[in-house]
C-alpha positions in Angstrom: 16.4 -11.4 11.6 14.9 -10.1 8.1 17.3 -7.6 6.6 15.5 -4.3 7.0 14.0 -3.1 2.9 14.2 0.2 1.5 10.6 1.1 -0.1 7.2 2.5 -0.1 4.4 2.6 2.7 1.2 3.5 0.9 -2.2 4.3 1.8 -5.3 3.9 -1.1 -9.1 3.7 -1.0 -11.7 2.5 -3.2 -14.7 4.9 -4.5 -16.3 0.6 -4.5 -15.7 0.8 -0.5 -16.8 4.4 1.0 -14.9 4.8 4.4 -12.4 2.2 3.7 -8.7 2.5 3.3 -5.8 0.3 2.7 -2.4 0.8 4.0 0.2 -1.4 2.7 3.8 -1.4 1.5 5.7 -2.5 -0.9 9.7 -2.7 -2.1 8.6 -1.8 -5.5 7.1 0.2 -7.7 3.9 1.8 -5.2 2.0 2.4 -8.8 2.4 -1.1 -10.1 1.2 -2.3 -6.8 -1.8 -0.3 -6.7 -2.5 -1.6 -10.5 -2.5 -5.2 -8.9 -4.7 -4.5 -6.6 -7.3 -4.0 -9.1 -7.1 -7.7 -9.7 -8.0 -9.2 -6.5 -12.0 -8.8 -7.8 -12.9 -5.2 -6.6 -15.3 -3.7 -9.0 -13.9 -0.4 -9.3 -10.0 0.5 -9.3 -7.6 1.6 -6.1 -6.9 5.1 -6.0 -3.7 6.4 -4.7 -3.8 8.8 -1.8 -0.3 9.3 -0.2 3.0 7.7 -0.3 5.8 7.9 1.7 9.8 6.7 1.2 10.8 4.7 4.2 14.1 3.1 5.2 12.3 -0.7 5.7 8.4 -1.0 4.4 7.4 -4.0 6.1 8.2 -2.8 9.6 6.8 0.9 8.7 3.6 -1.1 7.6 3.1 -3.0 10.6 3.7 0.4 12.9 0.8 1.6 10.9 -1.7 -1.0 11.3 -0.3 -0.8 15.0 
């Protein structure tokens, strides 16, 4: 079983997509992920709207999409 990873649960949308939000996660920095976003071909940049400090991301992401 996967150690469990400190990190980041984030949720952004994109003024490109009205209505549409993201949720992801990430170990790293939430910022720099956000930034990367912005180069999977959107036309307009992710904007942040909440983060939150969790005790492992990836299963606090998948509780979310849950």
């Amino acid at each position: 079983m996967p150690r469990a990873a400190r990190g980041w649960v984030y949720v952004v949308d994109n003024p490109a997509m009205p209505g549409v939000v993201k949720v992801g996660g990430t170990g790293g920095s939430v910022r720099r992920r956000v930034r990367q976003l912005f180069t999977t071909g959107v036309p307009r940049a992710f904007v942040l709207r909440c983060c939150v400090r969790v005790s492992d991301w990836r299963l606090a992401e998948a509780q979310v999409h849950r």
